[in-house]
mmCIF file of the C-alpha atoms, coordinates in Angstrom:
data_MODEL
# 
_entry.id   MODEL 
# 
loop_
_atom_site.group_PDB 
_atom_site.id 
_atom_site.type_symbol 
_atom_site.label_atom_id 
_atom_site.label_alt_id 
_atom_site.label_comp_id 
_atom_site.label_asym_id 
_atom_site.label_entity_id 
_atom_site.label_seq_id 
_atom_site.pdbx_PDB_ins_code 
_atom_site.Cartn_x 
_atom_site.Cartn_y 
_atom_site.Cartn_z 
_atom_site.occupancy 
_atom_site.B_iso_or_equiv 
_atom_site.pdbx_formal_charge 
_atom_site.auth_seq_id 
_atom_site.auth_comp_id 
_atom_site.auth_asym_id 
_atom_site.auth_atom_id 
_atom_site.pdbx_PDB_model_num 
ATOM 1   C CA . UNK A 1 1   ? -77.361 -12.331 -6.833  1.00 0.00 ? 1   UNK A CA 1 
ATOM 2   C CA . UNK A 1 2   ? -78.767 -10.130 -9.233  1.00 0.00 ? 2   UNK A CA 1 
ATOM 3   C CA . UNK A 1 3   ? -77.613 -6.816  -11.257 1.00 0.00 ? 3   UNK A CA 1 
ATOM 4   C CA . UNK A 1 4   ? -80.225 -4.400  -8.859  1.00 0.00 ? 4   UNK A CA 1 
ATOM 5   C CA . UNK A 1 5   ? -78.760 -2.789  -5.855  1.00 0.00 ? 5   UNK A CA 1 
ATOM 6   C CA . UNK A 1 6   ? -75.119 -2.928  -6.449  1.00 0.00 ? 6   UNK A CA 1 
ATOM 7   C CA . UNK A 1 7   ? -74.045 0.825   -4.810  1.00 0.00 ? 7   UNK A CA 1 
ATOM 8   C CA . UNK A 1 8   ? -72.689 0.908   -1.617  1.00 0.00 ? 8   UNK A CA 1 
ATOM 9   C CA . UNK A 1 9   ? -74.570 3.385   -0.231  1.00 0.00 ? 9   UNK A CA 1 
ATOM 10  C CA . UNK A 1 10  ? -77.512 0.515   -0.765  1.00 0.00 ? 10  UNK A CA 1 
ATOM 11  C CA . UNK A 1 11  ? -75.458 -2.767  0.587   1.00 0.00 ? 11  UNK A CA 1 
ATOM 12  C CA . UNK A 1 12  ? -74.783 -0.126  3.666   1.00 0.00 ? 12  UNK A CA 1 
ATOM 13  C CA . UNK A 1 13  ? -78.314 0.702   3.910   1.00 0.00 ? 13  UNK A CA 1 
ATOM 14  C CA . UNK A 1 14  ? -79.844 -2.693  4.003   1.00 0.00 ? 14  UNK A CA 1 
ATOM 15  C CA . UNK A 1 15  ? -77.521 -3.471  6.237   1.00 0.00 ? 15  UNK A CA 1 
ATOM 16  C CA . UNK A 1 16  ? -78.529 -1.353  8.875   1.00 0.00 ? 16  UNK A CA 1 
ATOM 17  C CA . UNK A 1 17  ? -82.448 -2.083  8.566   1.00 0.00 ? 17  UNK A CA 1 
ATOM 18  C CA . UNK A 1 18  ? -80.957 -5.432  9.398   1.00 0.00 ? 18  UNK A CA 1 
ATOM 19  C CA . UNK A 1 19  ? -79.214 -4.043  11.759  1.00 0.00 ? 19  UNK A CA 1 
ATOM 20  C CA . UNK A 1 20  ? -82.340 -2.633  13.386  1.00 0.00 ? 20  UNK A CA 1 
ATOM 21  C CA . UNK A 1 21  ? -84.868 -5.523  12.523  1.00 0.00 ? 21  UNK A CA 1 
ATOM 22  C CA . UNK A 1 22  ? -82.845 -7.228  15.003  1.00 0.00 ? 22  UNK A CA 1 
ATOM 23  C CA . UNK A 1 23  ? -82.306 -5.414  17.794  1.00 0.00 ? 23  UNK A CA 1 
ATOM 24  C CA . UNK A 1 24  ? -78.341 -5.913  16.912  1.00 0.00 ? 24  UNK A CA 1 
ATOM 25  C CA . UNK A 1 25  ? -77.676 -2.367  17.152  1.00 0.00 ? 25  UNK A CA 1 
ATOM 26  C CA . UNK A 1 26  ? -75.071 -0.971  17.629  1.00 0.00 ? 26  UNK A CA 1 
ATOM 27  C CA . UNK A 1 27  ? -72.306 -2.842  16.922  1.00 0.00 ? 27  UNK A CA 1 
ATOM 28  C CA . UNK A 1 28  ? -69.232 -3.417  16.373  1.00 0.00 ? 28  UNK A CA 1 
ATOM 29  C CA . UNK A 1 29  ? -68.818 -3.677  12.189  1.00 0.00 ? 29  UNK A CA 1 
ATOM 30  C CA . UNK A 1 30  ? -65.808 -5.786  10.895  1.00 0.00 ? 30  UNK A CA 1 
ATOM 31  C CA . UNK A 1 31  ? -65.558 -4.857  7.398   1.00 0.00 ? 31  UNK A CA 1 
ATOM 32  C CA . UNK A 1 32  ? -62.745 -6.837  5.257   1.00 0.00 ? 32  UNK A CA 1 
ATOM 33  C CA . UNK A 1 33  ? -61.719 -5.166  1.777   1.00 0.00 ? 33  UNK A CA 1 
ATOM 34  C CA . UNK A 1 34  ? -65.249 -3.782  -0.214  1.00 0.00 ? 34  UNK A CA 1 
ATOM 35  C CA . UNK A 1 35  ? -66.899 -5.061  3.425   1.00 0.00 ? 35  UNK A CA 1 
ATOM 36  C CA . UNK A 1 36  ? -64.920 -2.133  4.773   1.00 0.00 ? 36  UNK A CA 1 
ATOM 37  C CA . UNK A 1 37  ? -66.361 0.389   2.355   1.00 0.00 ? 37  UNK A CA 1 
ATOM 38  C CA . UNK A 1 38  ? -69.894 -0.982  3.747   1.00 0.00 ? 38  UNK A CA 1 
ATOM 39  C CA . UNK A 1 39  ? -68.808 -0.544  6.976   1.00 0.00 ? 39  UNK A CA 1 
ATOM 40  C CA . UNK A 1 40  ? -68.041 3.211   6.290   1.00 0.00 ? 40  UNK A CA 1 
ATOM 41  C CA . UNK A 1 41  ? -70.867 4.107   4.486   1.00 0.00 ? 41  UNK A CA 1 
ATOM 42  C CA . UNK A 1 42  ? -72.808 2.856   7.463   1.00 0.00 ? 42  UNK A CA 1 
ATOM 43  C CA . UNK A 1 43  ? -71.031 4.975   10.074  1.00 0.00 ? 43  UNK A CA 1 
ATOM 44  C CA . UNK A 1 44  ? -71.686 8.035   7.881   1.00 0.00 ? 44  UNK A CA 1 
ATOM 45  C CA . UNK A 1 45  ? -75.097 7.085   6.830   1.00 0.00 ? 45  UNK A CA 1 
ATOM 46  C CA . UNK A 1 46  ? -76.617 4.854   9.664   1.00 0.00 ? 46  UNK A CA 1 
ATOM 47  C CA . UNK A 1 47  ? -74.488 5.954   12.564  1.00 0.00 ? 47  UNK A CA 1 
ATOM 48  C CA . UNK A 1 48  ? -77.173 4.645   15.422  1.00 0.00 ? 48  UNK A CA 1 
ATOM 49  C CA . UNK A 1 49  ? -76.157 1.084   14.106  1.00 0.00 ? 49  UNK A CA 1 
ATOM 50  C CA . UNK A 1 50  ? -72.496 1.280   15.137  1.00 0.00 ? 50  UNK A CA 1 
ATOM 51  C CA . UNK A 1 51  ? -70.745 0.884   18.059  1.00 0.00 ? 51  UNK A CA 1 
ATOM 52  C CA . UNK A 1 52  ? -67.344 0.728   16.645  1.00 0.00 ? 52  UNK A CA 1 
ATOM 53  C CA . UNK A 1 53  ? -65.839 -0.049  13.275  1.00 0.00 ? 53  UNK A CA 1 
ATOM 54  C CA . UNK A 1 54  ? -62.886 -2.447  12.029  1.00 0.00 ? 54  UNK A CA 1 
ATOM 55  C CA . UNK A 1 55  ? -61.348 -1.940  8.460   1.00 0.00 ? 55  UNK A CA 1 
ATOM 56  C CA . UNK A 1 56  ? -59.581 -4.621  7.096   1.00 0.00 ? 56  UNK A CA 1 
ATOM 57  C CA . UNK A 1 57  ? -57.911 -4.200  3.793   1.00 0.00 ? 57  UNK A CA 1 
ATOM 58  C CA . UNK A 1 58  ? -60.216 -1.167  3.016   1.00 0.00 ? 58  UNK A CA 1 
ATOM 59  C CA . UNK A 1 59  ? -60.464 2.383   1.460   1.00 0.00 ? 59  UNK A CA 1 
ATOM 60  C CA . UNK A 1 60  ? -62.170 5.386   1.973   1.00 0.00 ? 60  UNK A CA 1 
ATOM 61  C CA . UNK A 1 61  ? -61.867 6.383   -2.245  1.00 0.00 ? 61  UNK A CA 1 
ATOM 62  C CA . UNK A 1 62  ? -60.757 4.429   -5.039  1.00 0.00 ? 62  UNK A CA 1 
ATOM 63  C CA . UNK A 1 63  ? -57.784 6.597   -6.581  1.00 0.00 ? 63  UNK A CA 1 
ATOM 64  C CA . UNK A 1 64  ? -55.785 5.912   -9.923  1.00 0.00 ? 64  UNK A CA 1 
ATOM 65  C CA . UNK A 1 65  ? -54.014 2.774   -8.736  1.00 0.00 ? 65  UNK A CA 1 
ATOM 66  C CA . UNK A 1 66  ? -57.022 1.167   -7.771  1.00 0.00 ? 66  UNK A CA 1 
ATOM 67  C CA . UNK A 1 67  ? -58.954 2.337   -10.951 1.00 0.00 ? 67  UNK A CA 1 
ATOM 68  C CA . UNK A 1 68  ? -56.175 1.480   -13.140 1.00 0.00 ? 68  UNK A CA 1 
ATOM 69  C CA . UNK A 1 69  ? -56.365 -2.117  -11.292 1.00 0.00 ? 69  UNK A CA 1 
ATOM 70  C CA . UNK A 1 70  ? -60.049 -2.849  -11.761 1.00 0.00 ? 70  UNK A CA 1 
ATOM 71  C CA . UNK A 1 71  ? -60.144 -1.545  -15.208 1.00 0.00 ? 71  UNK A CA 1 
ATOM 72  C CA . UNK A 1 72  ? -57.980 -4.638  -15.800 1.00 0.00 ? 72  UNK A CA 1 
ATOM 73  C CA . UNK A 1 73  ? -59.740 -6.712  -13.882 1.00 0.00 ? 73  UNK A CA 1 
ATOM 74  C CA . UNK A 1 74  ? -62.728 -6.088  -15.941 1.00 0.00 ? 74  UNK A CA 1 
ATOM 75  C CA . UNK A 1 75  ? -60.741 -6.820  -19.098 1.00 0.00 ? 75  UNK A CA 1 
ATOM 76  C CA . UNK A 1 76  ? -59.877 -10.341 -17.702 1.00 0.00 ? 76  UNK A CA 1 
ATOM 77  C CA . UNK A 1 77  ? -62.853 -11.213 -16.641 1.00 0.00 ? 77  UNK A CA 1 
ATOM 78  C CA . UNK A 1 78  ? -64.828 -10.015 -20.584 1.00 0.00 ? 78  UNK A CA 1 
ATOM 79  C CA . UNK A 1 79  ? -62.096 -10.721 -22.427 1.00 0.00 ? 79  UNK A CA 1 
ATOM 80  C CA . UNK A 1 80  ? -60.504 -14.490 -20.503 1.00 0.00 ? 80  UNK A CA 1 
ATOM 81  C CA . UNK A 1 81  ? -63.162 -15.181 -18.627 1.00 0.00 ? 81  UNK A CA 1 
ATOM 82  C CA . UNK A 1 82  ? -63.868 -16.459 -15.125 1.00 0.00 ? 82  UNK A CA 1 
ATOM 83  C CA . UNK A 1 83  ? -61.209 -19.481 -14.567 1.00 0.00 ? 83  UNK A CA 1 
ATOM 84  C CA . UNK A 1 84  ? -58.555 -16.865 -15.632 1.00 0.00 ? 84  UNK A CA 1 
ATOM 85  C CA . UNK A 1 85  ? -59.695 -14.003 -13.575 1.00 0.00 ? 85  UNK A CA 1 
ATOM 86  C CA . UNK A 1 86  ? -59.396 -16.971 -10.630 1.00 0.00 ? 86  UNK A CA 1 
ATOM 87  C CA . UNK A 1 87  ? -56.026 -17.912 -11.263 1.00 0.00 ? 87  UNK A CA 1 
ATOM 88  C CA . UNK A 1 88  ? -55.066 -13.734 -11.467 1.00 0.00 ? 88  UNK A CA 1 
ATOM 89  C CA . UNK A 1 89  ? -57.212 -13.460 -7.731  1.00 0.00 ? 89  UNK A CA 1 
ATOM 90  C CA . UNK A 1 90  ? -55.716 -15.728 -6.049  1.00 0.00 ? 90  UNK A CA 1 
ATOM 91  C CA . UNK A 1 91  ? -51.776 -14.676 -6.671  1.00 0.00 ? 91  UNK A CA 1 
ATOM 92  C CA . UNK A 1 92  ? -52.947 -11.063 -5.976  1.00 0.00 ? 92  UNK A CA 1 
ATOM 93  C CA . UNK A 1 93  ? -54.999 -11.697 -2.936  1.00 0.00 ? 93  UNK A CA 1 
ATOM 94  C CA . UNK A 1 94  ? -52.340 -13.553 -0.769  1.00 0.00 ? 94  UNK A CA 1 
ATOM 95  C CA . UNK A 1 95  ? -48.526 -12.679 0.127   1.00 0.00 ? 95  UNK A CA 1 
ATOM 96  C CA . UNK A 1 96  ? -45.717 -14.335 -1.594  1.00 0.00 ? 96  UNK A CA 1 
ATOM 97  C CA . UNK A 1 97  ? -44.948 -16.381 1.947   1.00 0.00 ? 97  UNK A CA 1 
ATOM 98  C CA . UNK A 1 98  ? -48.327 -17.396 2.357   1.00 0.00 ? 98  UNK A CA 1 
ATOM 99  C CA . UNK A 1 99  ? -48.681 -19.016 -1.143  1.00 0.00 ? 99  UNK A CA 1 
ATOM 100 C CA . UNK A 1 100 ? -45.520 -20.812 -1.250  1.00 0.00 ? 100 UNK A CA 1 
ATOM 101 C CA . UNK A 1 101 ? -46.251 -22.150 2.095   1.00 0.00 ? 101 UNK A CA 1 
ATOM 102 C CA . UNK A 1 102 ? -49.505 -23.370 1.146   1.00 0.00 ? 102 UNK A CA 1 
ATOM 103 C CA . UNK A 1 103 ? -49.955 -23.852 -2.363  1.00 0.00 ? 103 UNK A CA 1 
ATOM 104 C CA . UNK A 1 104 ? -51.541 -27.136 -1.974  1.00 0.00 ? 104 UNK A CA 1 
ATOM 105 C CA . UNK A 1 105 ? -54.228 -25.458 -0.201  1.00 0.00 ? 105 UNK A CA 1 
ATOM 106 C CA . UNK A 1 106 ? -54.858 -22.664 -2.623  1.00 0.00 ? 106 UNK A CA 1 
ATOM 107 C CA . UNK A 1 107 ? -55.011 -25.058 -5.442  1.00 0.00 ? 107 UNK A CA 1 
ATOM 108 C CA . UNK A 1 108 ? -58.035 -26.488 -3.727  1.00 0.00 ? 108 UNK A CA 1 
ATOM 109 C CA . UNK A 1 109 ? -59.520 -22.737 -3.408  1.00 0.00 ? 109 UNK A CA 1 
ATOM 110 C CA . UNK A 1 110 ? -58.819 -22.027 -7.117  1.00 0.00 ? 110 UNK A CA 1 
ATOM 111 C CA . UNK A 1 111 ? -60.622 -25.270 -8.405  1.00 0.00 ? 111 UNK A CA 1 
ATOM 112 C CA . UNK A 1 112 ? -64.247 -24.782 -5.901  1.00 0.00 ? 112 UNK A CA 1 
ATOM 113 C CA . UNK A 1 113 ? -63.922 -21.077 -7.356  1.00 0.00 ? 113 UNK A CA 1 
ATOM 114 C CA . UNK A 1 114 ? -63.417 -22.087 -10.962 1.00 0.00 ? 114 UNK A CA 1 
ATOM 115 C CA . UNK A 1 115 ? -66.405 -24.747 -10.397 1.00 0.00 ? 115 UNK A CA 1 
ATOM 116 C CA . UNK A 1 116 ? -68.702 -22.272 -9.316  1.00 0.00 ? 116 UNK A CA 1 
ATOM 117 C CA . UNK A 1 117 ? -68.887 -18.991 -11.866 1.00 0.00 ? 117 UNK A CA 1 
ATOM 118 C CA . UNK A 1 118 ? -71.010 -15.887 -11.612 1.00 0.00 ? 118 UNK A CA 1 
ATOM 119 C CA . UNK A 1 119 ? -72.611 -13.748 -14.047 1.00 0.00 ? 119 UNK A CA 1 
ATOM 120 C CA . UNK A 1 120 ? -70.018 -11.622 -15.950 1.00 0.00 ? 120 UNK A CA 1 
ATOM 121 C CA . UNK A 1 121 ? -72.211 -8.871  -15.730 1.00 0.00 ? 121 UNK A CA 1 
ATOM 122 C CA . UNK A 1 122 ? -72.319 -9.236  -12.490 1.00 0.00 ? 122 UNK A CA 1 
ATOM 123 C CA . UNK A 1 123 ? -68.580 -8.973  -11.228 1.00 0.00 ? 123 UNK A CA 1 
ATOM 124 C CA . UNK A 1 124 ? -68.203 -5.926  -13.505 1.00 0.00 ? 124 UNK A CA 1 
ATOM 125 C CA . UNK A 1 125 ? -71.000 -4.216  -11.603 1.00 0.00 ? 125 UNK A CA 1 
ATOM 126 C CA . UNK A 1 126 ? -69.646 -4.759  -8.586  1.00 0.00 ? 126 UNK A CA 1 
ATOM 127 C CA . UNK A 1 127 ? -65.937 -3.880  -9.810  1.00 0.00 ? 127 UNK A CA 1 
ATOM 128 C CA . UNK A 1 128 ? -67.566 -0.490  -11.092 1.00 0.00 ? 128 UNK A CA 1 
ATOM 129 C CA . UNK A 1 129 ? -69.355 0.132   -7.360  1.00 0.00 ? 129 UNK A CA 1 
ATOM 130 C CA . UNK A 1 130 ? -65.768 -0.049  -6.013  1.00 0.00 ? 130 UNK A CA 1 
ATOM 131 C CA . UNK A 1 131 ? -64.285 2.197   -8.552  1.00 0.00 ? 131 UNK A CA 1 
ATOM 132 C CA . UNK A 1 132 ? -67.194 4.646   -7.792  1.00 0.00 ? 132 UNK A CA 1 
ATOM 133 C CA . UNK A 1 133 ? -66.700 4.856   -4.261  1.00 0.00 ? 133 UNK A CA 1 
ATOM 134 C CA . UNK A 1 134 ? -65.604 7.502   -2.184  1.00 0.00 ? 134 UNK A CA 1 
ATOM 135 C CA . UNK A 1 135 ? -66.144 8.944   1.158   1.00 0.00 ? 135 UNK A CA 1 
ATOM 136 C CA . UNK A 1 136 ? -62.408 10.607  1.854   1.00 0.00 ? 136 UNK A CA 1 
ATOM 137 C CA . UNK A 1 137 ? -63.765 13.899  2.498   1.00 0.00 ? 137 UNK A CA 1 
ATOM 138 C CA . UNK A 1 138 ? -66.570 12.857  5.118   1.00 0.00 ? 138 UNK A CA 1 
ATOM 139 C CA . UNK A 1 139 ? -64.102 10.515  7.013   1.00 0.00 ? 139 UNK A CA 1 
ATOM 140 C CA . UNK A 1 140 ? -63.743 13.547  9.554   1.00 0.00 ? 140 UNK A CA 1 
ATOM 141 C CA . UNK A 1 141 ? -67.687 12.475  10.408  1.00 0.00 ? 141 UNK A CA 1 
ATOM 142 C CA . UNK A 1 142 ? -67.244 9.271   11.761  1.00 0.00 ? 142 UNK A CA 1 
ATOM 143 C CA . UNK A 1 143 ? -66.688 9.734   15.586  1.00 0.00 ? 143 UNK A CA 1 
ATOM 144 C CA . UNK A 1 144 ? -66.612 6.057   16.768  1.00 0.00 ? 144 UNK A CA 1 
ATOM 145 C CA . UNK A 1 145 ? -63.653 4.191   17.458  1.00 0.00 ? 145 UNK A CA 1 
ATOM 146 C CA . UNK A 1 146 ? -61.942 2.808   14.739  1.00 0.00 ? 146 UNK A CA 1 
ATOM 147 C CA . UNK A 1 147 ? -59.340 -0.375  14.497  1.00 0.00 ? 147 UNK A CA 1 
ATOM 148 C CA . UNK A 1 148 ? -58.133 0.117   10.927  1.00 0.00 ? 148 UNK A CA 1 
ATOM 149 C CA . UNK A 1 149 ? -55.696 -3.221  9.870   1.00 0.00 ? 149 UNK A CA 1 
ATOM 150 C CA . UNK A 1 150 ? -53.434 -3.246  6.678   1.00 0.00 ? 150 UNK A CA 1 
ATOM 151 C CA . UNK A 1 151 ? -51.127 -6.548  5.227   1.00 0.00 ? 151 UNK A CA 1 
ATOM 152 C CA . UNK A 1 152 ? -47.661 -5.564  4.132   1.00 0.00 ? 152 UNK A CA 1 
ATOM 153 C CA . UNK A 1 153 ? -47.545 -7.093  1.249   1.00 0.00 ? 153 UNK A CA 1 
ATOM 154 C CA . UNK A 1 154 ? -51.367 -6.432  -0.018  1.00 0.00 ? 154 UNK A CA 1 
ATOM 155 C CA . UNK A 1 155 ? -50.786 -5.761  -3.669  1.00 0.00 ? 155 UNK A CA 1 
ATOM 156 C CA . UNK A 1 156 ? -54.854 -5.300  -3.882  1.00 0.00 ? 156 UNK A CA 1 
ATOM 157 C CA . UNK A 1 157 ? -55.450 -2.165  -1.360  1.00 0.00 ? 157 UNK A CA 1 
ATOM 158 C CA . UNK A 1 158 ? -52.164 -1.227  -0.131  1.00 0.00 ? 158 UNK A CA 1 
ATOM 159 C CA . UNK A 1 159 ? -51.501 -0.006  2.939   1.00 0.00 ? 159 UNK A CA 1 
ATOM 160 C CA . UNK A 1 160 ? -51.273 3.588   2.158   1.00 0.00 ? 160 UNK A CA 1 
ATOM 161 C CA . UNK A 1 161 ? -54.967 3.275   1.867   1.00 0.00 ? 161 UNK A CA 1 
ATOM 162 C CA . UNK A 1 162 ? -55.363 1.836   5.123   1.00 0.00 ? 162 UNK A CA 1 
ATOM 163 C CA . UNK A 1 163 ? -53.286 4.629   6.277   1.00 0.00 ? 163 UNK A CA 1 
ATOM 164 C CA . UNK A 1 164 ? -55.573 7.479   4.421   1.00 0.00 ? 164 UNK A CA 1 
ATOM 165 C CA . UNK A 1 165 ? -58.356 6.027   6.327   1.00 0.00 ? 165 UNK A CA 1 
ATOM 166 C CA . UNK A 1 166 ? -56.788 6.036   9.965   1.00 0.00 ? 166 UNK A CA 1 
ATOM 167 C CA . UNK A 1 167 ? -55.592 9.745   9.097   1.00 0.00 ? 167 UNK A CA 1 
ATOM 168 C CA . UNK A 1 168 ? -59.071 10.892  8.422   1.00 0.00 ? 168 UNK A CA 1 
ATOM 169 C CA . UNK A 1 169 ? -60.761 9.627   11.429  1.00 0.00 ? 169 UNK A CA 1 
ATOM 170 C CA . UNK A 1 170 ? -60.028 10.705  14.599  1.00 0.00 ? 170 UNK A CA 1 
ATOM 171 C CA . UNK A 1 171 ? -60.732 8.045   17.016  1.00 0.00 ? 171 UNK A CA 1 
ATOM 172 C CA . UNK A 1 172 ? -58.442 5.438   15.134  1.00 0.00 ? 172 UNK A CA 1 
ATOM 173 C CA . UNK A 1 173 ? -55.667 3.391   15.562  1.00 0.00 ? 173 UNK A CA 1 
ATOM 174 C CA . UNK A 1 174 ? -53.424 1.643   12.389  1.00 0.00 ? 174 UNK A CA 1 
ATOM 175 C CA . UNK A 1 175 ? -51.544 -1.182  12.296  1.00 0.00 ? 175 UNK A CA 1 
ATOM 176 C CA . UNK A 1 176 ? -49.553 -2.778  9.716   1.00 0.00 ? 176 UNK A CA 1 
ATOM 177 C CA . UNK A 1 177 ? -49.158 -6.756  9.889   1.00 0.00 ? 177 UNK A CA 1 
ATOM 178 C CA . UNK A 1 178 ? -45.783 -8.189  7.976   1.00 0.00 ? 178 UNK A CA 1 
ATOM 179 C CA . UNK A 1 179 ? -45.639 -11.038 5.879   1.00 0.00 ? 179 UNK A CA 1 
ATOM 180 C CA . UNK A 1 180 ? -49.698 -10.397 5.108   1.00 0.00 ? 180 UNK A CA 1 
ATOM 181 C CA . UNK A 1 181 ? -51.402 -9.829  1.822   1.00 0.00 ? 181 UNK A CA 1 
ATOM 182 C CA . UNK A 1 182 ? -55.149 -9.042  1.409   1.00 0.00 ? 182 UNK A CA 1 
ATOM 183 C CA . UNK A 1 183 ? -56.878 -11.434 3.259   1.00 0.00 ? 183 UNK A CA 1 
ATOM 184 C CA . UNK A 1 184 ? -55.022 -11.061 6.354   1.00 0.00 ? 184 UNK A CA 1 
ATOM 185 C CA . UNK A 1 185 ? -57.594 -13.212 8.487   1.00 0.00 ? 185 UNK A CA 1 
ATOM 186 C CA . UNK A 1 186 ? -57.211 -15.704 6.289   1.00 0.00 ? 186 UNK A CA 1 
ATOM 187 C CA . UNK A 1 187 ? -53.345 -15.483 6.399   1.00 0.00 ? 187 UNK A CA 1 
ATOM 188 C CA . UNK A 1 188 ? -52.794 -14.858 10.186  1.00 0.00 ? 188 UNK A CA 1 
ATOM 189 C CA . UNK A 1 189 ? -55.703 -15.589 11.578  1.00 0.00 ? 189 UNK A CA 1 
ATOM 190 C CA . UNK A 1 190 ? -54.526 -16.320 15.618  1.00 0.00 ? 190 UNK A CA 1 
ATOM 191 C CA . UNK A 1 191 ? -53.441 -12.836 15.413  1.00 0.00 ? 191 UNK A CA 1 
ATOM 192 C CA . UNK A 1 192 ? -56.347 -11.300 13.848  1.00 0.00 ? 192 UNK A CA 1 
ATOM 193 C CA . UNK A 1 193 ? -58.829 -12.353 15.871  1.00 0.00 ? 193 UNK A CA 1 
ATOM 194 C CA . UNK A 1 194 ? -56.615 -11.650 18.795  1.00 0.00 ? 194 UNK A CA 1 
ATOM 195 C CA . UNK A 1 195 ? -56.170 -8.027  17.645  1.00 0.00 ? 195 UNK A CA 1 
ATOM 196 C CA . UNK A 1 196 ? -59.815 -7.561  16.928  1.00 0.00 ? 196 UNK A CA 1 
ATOM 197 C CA . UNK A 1 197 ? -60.828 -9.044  20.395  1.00 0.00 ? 197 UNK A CA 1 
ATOM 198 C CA . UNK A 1 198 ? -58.700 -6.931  22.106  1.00 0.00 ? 198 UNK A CA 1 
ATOM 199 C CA . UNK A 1 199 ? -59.800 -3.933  20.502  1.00 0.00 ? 199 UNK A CA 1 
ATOM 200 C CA . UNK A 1 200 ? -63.285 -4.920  21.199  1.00 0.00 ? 200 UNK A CA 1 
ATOM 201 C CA . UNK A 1 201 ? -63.300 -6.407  24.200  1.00 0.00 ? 201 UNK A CA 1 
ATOM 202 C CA . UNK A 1 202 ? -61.404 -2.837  25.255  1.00 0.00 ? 202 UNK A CA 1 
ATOM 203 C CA . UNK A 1 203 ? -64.361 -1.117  24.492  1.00 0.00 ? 203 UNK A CA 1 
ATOM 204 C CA . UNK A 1 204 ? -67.034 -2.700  25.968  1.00 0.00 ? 204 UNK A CA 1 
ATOM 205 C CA . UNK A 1 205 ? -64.816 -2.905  29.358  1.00 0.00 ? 205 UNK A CA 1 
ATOM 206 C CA . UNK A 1 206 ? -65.553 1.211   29.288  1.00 0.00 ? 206 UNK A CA 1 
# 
């Protein structure tokens, strides 16, 4: 990875000439967390690419909580470095239930991530995209459907933001899983993917 082309409305662009150099289009975008904010842009931007959009974790604007949040972020990872930022990551990412039931596991995660570091320059590029972005007023645009998923207990984007996003476009429908932090595929996945493929599979039955 290097420091050119991190702004979404890039990521969302290459991604459609992918899209298109492919003959994959449209279809149907599952976007988890920043993915999400790729997956927007692309509906507003590129809408001949999508068939239908899933949000996962997502926002449509970073507001002061989630500025506040990455400023800090970008203090850890300056100030303590990467193996520090890791160990902050991982209790934020996942629910309280889903680390105490397999801590053994995320120990495992922590020490691959800690063994394989990227450029601090890097990370704070990227944390200053996510900061920058925001497409709340446009969200009226996008008229595909929309499945837009939020965890509970997602400390990272909470669901309010999941729920800005599913009040701003029309064709949407919300739901909130319990016990679920960020990475909510990762947490339940049986019930993910059975969510998603129903949503899916429910439009392409049309």
């Amino acid at each position: 990875m290097t420091m050119e082309g991190h702004e979404i409305d890039q990521l969302a662009s290459d991604m459609a000439e992918c899209l298109r150099k492919t003959r994959a289009a449209p279809a149907h975008l599952v976007g988890s967390s920043l993915g999400g904010a790729i997956a927007l842009r692309m509906a507003l931007d590129h809408p001949d690419v999508v068939r239908s959009l899933t949000l996962v974790a997502s926002l449509a604007k970073s507001d002061e909580y989630i500025k506040r949040w990455f400023r800090f972020r970008t203090l850890v990872v300056e100030r303590l470095g990467h193996e520090v930022e890791v160990e902050l990551m991982l209790l934020l990412l996942h629910s309280p239930t889903y680390l105490r039931e397999h801590w053994s596991a995320i120990e495992e995660f922590e020490k691959a991530f800690k063994a394989a570091p990227s450029s601090t320059q890097i990370e704070v590029a990227r944390m200053d995209m996510v900061m920058r972005h925001d497409c709340l007023a446009q969200l009226s645009e996008i008229k595909v459907p929309a499945l837009i998923l939020a965890g509970a207990d997602d400390a990272i984007t909470p669901p309010y933001l999941s729920e800005q996003l599913s009040a701003g476009i029309a064709a949407s429908c919300f739901r909130v899983l319990e016990r679920t932090g960020h990475y909510i595929q990762i947490e339940r996945p049986e019930l993910f993917f059975e969510i998603v493929g129903d949503f899916i599979e429910g439009l392409e039955r049309r």
